[in-house]
C-alpha positions as CSV (number, residue, x, y, z in Angstrom):
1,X,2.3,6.1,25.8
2,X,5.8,4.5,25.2
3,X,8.3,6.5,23.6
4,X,11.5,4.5,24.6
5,X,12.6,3.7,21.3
6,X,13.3,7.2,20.0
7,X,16.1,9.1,20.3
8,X,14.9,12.1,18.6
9,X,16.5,15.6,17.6
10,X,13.8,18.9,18.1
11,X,14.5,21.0,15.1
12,X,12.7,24.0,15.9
13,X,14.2,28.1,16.0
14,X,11.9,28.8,19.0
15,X,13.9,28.3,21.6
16,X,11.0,28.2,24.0
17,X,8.3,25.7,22.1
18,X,12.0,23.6,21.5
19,X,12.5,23.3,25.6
20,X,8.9,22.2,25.9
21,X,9.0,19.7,23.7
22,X,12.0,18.4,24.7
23,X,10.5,18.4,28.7
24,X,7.6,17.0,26.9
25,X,9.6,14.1,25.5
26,X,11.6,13.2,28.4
27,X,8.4,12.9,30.6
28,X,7.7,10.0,28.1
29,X,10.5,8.0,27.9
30,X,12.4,9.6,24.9
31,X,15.9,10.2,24.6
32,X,16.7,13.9,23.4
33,X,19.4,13.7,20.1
34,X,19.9,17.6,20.7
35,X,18.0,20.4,20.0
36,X,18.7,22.7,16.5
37,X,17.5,26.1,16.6
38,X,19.0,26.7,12.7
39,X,19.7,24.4,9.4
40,X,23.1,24.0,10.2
41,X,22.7,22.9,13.2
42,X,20.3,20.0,12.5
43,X,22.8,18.7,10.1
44,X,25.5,18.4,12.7
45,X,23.6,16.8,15.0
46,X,22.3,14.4,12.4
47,X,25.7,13.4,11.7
48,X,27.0,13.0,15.0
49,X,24.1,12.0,17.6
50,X,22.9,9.5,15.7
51,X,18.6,10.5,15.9
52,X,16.3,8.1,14.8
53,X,13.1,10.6,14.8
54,X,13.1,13.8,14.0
55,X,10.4,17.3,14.7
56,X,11.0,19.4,12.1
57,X,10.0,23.0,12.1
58,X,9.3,24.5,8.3
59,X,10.4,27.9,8.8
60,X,14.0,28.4,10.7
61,X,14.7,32.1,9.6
62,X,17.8,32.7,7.9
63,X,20.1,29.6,6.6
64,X,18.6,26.1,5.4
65,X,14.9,25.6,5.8
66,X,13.1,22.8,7.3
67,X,12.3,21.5,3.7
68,X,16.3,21.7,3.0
69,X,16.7,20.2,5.9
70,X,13.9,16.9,5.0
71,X,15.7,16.6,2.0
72,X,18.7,15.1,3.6
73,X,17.6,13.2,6.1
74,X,14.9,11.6,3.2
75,X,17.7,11.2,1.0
76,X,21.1,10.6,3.3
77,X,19.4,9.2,7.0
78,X,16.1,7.9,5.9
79,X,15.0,8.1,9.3
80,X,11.3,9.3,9.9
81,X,10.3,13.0,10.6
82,X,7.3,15.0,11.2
83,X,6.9,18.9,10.6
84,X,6.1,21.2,12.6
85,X,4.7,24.4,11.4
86,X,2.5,27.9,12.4
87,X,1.4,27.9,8.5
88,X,-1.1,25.3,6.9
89,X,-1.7,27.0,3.4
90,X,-1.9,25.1,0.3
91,X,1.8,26.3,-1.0
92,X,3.4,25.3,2.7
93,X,1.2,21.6,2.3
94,X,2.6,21.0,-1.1
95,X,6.2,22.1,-0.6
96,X,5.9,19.6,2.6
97,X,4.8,16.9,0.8
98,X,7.8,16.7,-2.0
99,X,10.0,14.5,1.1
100,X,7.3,12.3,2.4
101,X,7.1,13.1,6.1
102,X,5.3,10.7,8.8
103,X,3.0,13.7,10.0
104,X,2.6,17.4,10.0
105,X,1.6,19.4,13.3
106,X,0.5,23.2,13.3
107,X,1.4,25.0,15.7
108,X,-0.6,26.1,18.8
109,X,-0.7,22.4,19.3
110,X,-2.4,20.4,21.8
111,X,0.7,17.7,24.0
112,X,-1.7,14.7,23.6
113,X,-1.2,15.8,19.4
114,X,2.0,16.0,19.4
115,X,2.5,12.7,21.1
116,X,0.0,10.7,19.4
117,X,1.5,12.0,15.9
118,X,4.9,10.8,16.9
119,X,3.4,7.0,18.3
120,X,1.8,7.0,14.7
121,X,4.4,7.9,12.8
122,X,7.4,5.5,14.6
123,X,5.0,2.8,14.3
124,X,4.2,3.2,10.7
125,X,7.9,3.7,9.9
126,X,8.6,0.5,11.5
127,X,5.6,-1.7,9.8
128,X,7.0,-0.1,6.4
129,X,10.5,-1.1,7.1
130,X,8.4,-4.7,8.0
131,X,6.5,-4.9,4.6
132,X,6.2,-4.8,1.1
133,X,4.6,-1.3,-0.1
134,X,1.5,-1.2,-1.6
135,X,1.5,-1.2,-5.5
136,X,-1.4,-0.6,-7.9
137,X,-1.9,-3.6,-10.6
138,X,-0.3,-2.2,-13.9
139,X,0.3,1.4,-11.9
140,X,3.9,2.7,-11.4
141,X,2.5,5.1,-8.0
142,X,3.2,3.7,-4.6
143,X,1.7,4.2,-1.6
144,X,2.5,3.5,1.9
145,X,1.1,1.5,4.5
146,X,-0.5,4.5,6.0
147,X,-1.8,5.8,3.2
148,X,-3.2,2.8,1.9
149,X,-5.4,2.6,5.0
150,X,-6.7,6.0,4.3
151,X,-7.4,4.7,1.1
152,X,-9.3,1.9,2.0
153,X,-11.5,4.3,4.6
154,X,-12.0,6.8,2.3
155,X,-12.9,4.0,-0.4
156,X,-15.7,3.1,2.3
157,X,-17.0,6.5,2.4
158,X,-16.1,7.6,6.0
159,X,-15.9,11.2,6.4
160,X,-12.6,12.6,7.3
161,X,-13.5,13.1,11.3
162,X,-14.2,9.6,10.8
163,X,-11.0,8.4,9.2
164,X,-9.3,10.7,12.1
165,X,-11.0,8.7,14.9
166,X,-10.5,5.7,13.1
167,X,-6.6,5.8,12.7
168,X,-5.8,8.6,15.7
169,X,-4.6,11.1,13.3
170,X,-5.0,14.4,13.4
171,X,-7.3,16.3,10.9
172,X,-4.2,18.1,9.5
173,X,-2.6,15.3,9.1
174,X,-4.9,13.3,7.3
175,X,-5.4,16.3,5.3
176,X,-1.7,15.9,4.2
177,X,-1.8,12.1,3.5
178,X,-5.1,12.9,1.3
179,X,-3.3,15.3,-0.8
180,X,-0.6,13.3,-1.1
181,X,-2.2,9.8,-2.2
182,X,-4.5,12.1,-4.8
183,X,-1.2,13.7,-6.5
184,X,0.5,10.2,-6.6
185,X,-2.3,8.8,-8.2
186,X,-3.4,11.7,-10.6
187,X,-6.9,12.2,-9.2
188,X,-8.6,15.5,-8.0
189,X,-11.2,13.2,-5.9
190,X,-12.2,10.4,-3.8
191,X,-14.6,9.7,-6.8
192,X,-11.7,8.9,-9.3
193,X,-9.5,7.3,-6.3
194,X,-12.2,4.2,-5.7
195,X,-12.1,2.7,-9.0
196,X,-8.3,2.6,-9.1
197,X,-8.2,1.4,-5.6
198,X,-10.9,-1.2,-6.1
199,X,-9.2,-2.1,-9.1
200,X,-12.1,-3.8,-11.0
């Protein structure tokens, strides 16, 4: 797996887990930004070592959060970024969402995850930068290019280990995307999501 193109920056106030990904990275190719073990941190590295990927723990103790921290580099960097996180509840999901991260990771992860999730992300980020986004006929909700294929698998009726396999995501992740398309299109279900998609 290629990772040449990335210079990324390791958000994350675990000073161990940061060190193993960064050894992690570098085995593959990537360049290291610098590694942020606090809000503040992150933001000065954003602004002067120039990342182009970002791992983004949720929860950095006491200063700006990792969500603070997303909301920057959506609004200010627009570079991609994928959290990393020990909780997967419904509140920590939904506050995640609100910046449109490439991926979400919970920690105790598996290396193969952690790589794949980053190789899926960069490469979506760069087709998105390549294309048009998806739009709904007479709908003012967007979707990406990602999540459009989820839509189109899930509009097929493959289950989500399925849809996992299919597009080498991890179930977390797709559980994220899921929840995401359904609350930009208004639905509680892949049964109201098919006739919008289908759009007959």
């Amino acid at each position: 797996m290629k990772l040449d193109e990335l210079n990324v920056l390791i958000v994350e106030d675990e000073a161990i887990i940061a060190t193993d990904i960064k050894s992690l990275l570098r085995k593959h190719g990537c360049g290291i930004a610098g590694a942020a073990y606090s809000g503040s941190r992150a933001f000065d590295i954003l602004a002067s070592s120039n990342p182009n990927f970002v791992i983004l723990d949720i929860y950095l103790g006491n200063g700006p959060s990792g969500i603070d921290v997303a909301e920057v580099i959506h609004d200010k960097y627009k570079i991609p970024y994928i959290f990393l996180t020990s909780f997967s509840d419904e509140e920590t999901l939904t506050a995640a969402q609100e910046h449109g991260p490439y991926g979400y990771i919970v920690k105790p992860f598996q290396e193969q995850t952690l790589l794949t999730t980053i190789s899926v992300a960069w490469n979506n980020y760069k087709k998105s930068k390549e294309s048009h986004t998806w739009e709904f006929e007479n709908s003012n909700f967007q979707l990406s290019n990602q999540e459009v294929k989820i839509c189109r698998l899930l509009c097929d009726g493959l289950s989500y280990k399925q849809i996992c396999a299919e597009l080498h995501i991890a179930m977390n992740t797709l559980k994220f995307h899921v929840k995401n398309i359904y609350t930009k299109c208004d639905v509680s279900g892949r049964a109201e999501l098919i006739p919008l998609f289908l759009n007959k």
